[in-house]
LUMMI-267310 format. One record per residue (C-alpha): residue number from 1; residue in one letter; x, y, z. Coordinates in steps of 0.001 Angstrom, whole numbers. Layout:
N
 seq type      c1      c2      c3
 NUM    A       X       Y       Z
...
END
This chain:
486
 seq type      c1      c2      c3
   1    X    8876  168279   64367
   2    X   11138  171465   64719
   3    X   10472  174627   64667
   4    X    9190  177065   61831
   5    X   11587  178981   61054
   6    X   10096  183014   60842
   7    X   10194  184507   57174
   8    X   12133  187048   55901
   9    X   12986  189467   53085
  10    X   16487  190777   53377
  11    X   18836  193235   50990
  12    X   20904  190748   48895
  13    X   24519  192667   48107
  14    X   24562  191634   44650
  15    X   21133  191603   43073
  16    X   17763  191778   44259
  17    X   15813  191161   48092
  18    X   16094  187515   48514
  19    X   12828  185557   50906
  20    X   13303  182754   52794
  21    X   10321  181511   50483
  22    X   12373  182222   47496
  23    X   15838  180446   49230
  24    X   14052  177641   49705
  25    X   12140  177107   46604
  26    X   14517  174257   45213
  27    X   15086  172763   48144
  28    X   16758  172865   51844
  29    X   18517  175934   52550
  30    X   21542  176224   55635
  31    X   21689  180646   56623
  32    X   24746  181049   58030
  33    X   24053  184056   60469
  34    X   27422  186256   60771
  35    X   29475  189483   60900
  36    X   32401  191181   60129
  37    X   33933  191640   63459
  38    X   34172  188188   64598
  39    X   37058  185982   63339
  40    X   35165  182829   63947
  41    X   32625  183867   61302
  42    X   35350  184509   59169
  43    X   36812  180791   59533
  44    X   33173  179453   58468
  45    X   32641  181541   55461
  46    X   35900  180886   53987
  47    X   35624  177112   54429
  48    X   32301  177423   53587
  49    X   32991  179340   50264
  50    X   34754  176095   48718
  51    X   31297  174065   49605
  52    X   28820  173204   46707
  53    X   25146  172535   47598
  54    X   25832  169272   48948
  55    X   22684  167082   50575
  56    X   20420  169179   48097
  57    X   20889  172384   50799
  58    X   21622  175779   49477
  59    X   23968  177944   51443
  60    X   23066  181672   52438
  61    X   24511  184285   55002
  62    X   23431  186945   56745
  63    X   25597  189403   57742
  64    X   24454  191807   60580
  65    X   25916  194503   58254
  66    X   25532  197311   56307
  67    X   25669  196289   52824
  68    X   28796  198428   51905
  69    X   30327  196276   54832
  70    X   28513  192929   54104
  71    X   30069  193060   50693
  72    X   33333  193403   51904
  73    X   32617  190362   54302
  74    X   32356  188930   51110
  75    X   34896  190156   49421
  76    X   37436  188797   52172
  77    X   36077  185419   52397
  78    X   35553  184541   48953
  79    X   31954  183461   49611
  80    X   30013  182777   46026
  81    X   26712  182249   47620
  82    X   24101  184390   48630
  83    X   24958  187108   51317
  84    X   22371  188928   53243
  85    X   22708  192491   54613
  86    X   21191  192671   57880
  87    X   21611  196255   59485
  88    X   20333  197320   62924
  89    X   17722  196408   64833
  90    X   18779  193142   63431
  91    X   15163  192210   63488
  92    X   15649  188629   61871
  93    X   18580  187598   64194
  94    X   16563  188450   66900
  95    X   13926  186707   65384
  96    X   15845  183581   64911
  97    X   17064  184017   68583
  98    X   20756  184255   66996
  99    X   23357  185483   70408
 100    X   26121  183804   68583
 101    X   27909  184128   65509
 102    X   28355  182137   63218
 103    X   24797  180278   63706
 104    X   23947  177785   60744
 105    X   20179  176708   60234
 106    X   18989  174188   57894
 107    X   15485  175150   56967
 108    X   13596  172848   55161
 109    X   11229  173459   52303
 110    X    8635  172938   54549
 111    X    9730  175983   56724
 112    X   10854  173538   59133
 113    X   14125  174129   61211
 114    X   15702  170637   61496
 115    X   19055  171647   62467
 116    X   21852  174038   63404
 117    X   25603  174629   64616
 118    X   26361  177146   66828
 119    X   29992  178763   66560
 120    X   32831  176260   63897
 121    X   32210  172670   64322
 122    X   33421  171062   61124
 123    X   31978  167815   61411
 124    X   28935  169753   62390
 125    X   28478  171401   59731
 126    X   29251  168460   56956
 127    X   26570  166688   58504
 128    X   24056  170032   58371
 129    X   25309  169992   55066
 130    X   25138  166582   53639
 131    X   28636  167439   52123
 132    X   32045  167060   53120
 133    X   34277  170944   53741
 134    X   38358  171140   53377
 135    X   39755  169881   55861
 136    X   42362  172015   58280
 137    X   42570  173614   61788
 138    X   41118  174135   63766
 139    X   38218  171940   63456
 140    X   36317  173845   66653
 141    X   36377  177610   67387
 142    X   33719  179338   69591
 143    X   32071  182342   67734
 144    X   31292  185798   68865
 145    X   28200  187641   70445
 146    X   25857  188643   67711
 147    X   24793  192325   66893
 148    X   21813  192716   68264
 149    X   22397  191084   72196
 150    X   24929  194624   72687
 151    X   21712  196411   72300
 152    X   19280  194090   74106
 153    X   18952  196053   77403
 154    X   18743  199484   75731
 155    X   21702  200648   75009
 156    X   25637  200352   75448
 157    X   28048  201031   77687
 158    X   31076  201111   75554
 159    X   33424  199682   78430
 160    X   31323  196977   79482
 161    X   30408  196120   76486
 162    X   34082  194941   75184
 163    X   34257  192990   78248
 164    X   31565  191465   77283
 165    X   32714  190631   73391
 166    X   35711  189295   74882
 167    X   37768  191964   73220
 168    X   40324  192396   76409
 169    X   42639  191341   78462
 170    X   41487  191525   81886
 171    X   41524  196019   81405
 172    X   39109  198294   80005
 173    X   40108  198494   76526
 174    X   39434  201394   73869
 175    X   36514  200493   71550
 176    X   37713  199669   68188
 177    X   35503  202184   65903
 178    X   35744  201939   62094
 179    X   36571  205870   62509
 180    X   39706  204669   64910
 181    X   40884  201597   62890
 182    X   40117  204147   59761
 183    X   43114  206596   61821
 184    X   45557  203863   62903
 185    X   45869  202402   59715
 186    X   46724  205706   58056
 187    X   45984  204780   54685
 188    X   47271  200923   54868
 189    X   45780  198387   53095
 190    X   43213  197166   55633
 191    X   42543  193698   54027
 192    X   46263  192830   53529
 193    X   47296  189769   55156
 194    X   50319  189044   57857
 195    X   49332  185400   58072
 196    X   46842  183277   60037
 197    X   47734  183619   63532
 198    X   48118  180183   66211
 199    X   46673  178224   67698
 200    X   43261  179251   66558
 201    X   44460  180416   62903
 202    X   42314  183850   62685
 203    X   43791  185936   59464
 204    X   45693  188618   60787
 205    X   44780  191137   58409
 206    X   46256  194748   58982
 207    X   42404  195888   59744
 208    X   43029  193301   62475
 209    X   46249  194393   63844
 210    X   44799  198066   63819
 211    X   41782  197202   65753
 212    X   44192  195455   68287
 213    X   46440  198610   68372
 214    X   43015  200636   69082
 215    X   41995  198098   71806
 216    X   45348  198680   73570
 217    X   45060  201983   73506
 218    X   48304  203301   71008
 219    X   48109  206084   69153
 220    X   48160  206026   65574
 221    X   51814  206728   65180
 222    X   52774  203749   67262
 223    X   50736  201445   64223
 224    X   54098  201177   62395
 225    X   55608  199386   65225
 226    X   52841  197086   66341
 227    X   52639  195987   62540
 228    X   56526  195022   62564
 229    X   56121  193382   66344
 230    X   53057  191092   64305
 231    X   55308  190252   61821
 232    X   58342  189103   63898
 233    X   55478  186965   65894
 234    X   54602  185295   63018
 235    X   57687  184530   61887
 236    X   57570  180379   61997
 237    X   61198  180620   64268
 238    X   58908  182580   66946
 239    X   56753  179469   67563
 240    X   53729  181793   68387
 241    X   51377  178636   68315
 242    X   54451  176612   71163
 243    X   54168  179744   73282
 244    X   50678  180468   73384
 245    X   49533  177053   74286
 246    X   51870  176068   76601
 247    X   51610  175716   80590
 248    X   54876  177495   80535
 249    X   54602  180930   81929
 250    X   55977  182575   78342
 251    X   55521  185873   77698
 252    X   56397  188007   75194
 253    X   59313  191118   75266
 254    X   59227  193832   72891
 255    X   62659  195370   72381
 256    X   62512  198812   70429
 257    X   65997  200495   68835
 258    X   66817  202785   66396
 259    X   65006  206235   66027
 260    X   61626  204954   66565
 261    X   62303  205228   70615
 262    X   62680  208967   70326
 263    X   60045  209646   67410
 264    X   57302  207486   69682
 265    X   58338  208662   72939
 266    X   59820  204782   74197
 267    X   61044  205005   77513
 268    X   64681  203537   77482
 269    X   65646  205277   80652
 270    X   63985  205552   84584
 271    X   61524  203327   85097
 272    X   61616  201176   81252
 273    X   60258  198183   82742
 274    X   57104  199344   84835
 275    X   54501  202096   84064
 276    X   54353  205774   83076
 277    X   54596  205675   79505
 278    X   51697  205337   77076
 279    X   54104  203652   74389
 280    X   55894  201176   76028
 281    X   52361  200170   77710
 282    X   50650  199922   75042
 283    X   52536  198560   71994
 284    X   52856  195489   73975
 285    X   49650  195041   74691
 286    X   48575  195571   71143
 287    X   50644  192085   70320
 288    X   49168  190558   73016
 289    X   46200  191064   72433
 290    X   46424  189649   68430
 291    X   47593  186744   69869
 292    X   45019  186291   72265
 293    X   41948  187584   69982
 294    X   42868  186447   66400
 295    X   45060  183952   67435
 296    X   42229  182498   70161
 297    X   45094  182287   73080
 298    X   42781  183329   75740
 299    X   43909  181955   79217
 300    X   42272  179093   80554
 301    X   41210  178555   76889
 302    X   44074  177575   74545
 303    X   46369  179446   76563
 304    X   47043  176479   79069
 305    X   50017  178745   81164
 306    X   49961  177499   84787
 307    X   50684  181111   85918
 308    X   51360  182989   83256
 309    X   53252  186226   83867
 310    X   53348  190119   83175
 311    X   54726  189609   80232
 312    X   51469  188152   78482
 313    X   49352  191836   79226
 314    X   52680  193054   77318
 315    X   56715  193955   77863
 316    X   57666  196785   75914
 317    X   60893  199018   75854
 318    X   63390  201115   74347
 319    X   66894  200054   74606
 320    X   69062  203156   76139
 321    X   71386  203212   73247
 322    X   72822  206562   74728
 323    X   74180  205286   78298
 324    X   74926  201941   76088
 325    X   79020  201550   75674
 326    X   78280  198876   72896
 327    X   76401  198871   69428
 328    X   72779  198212   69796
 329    X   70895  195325   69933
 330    X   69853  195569   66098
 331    X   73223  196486   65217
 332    X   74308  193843   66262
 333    X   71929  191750   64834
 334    X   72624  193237   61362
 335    X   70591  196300   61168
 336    X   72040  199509   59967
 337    X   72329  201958   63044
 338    X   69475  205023   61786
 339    X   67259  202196   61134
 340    X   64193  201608   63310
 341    X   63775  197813   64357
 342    X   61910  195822   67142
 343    X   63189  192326   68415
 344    X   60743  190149   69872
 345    X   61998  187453   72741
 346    X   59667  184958   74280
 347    X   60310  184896   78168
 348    X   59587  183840   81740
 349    X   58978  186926   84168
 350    X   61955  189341   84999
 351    X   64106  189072   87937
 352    X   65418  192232   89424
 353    X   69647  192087   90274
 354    X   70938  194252   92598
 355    X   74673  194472   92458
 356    X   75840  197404   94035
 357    X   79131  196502   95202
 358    X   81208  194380   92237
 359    X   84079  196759   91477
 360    X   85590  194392   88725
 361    X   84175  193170   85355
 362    X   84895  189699   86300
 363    X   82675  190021   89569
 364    X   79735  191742   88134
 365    X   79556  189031   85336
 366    X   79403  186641   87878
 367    X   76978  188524   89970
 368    X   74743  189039   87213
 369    X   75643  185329   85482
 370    X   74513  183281   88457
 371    X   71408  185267   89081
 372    X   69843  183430   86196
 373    X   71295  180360   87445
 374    X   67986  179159   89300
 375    X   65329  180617   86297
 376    X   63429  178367   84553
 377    X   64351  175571   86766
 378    X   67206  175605   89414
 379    X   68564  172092   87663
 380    X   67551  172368   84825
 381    X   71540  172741   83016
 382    X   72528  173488   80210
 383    X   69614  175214   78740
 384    X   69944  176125   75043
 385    X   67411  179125   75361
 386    X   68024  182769   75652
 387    X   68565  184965   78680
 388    X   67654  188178   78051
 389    X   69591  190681   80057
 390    X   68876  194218   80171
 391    X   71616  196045   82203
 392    X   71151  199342   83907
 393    X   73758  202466   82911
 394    X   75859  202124   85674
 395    X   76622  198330   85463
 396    X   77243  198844   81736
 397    X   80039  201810   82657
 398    X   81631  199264   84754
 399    X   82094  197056   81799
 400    X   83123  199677   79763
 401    X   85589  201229   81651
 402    X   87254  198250   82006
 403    X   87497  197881   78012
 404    X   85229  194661   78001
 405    X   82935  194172   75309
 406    X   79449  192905   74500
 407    X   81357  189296   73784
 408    X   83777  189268   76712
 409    X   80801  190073   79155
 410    X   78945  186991   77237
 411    X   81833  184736   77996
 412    X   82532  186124   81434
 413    X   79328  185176   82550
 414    X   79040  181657   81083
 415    X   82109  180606   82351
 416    X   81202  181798   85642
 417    X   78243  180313   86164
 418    X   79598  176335   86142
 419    X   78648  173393   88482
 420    X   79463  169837   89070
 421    X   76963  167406   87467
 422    X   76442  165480   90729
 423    X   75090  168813   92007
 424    X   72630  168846   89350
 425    X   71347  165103   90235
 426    X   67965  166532   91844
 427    X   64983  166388   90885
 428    X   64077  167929   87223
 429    X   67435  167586   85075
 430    X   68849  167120   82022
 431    X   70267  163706   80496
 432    X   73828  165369   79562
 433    X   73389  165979   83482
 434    X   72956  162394   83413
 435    X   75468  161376   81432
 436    X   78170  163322   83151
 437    X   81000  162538   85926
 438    X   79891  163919   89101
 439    X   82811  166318   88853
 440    X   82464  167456   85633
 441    X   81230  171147   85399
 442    X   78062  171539   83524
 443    X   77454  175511   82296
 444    X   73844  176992   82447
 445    X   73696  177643   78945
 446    X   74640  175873   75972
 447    X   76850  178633   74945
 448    X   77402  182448   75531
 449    X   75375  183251   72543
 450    X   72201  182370   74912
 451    X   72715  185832   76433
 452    X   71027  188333   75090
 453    X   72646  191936   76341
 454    X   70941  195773   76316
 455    X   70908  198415   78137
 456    X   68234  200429   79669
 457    X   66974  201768   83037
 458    X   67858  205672   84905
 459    X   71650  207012   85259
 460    X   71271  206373   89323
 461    X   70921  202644   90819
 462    X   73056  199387   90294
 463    X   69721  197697   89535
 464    X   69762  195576   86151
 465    X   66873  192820   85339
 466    X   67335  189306   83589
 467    X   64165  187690   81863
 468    X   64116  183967   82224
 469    X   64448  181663   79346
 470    X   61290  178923   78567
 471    X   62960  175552   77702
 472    X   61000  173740   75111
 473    X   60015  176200   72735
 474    X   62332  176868   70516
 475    X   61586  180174   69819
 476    X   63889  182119   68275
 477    X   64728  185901   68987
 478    X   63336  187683   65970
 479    X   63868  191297   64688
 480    X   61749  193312   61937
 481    X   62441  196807   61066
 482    X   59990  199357   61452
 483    X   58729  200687   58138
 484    X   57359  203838   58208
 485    X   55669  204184   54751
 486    X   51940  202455   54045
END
């Protein structure tokens, strides 16, 4: 025999209180315990909403929510069945002994509790069911701690607590408050959709995104560019679900041009790779962390990265368009010049290239050229992935006053960096490395469009940086403008 399962007489958000005695009156009944903040609960209800009352069981929820906010659980899922509002204490989850959400109980008319499914198992819940659900992925997603167990030892403390949700990446994060999302979205359409985001599929709505952006710690103004940096992510050429599954260190690089860098305060100059500046910190980290709470890449979950690196807490930077000699990055990828855009690459760690005493464009594009030659893997040749290459002011004057531009410092460098196949024969290699003569000079990259060129860094120090290309993936570079307007 299981368990009797403790009554209850709960708000319904579309008619009168609904009993458990009244739910199950005609028959079994499965209560799908939920709320709005977890993305797993989400998953069930919509696949859920599409289920009739197969196996003779009715299907309820309750939502540890207000009712305003249970209805617009509702709302966003579709859900046609009953739905609960459950505000604090929570006394029935508590009652139930519900710590995670979604929790489905079958209750029989008996008041019997013959069954349940903690967090999204689809085959789970058919057979709780009797009845079979759509099919799609993913078929298994843990859920989310349930309202009431933050208040179980008598109160909060806001830090710990998001540690606990798993609403961070490793660092205290700001706690997303409706009145905060409210701000960052500043007046945008919180249920509109960017897209379900991989591996795990969770609906990037902009609510979503904003909550992320509060989590990360941006300021409201910065929302605009987190939004486009979601879209390019999701853009099916990115190959966000490749990248965040992978045990390839990948990470992900934020590039920001156009006015945006000097209306948000972007650091393009001293010091645009490392820390200082509230922006360029946090913007990335708002991506990362969508794709690591909506899109369930959590490391040493989905996100299988043998090492992972920086770049998955978040790269972000202006490029110095200024102390650039060339037309910017989006420029040159087809933007107009006053528009605001951010290109996303995916990319191993950064390497730092100190070059200080080249005094000809031909040696500085070798110097900088064969410092990527051992990235990713040292025989690893050609590669047909991007180098991204973010020069420093004075290496870019060098170029310039020699006249070369963006395309001659491309070619310089991939002609440069060249060796002999049967130098290549070691270890991990490639089968045009293979195929070749042992004399026959095999080039890094596939061609010179694999270098990706901007500028950035402080007037003073021949220092410039080159972000390793991930072989496998391929994930394009991507660029979105920044709209300003909701």
């Amino acid at each position: 025999m299981g368990a009797s399962a403790p009554p209850f007489l709960l708000e319904r958000i579309d008619g009168d209180p609904l009993s458990l005695e009244e739910l199950t009156s005609r028959g079994a009944a499965v209560v799908v315990f939920a709320h709005a903040d977890c993305p797993t609960s989400t998953l069930a209800l919509r696949r859920l909403a599409t289920a009739g009352n197969g196996g003779g069981a009715t299907l309820a929820c309750v939502a540890e929510e207000t009712p305003s906010r249970a209805a617009q659980l509702a709302r966003r899922t579709g859900v046609r069945f009953p739905v609960l509002s459950e505000p604090a204490p929570f006394d029935t989850s508590r009652a139930y002994g519900i710590e995670t959400v979604p929790t489905a109980v079958r209750i029989e008319p008996s008041g019997e509790i013959t069954g349940s499914v903690v967090g999204w198992d689809q085959e789970r819940y058919e057979a709780l069911l009797g009845t079979a659900l759509p099919t799609g992925d993913p078929m298994r997603k843990p859920g989310c701690g349930a309202r009431w167990t933050y208040e179980a030892v008598g109160g909060l403390d806001e830090l710990e607590d998001m540690f606990e949700r798993g609403w961070s990446d490793g660092l205290p994060v700001v706690p997303p408050t409706p009145e905060r999302v409210e701000a960052m979205l500043g007046g945008a359409d919180p249920s509109l959709s960017l897209g379900p985001v991989p591996p795990a599929h969770g609906e990037a709505t902009l609510e979503r995104v904003a909550a992320c952006a509060v989590l990360a710690g941006c300021r409201p103004g910065y929302f605009p560019v987190v939004r486009a940096a979601a879209e390019a992510a999701l853009e099916p050429g990115f190959n966000a679900h490749g990248i965040a599954v992978t045990t390839q260190p990948v990470g992900t690089i934020l590039v920001i041009n156009g006015p945006a860098r000097e209306t948000l305060g972007i650091n393009s100059g001293m010091g645009a790779l490392g820390p200082g500046t509230r922006a360029n910190m946090t913007i990335g980290r708002a991506l990362r962390l969508l794709l690591t709470l909506t899109g369930g890449a959590l490391p040493g979950g989905l996100d299988r990265s043998t090492l992972g690196n920086p770049g998955k807490i978040g790269v972000c930077f202006a490029e110095n368009e200024e102390a650039s000699p060339w037309e910017p990055l989006h420029v040159e990828r087809g933007f107009d010049p006053e528009s605001s855009t951010v290109t996303l690459v995916a990319a191993d760690a950064p390497q730092s290239i100190s070059e200080h005493r080249s005094r000809t464009p031909e040696d500085l594009a070798a110097a900088l050229g064969w410092a990527a030659a051992a990235q990713w893997s040292p025989n690893w040749w050609p590669m047909p992935d991007t180098s991204l290459y973010v020069l420093c002011p004075e290496h870019a004057a060098l170029f310039a006053a020699a006249g070369w531009s963006k395309d001659q410092v491309r070619s310089a460098m991939f002609e440069a960096v060249r060796r002999p196949a049967g130098e290549l024969r070691r270890g991990e290699t490639t089968a045009h490395v293979h195929a070749a003569d042992d004399g026959a000079l095999v080039s890094k990259w596939t061609d010179p469009g694999r270098i990706v060129l901007v500028v950035a860094g402080g007037e003073a120090g021949r220092f410039s940086a080159v972000f390793g290309p991930c072989d496998g993936m391929q994930a394009e570079v991507i660029t979105k403008e920044i709209r300003w307007s909701t």
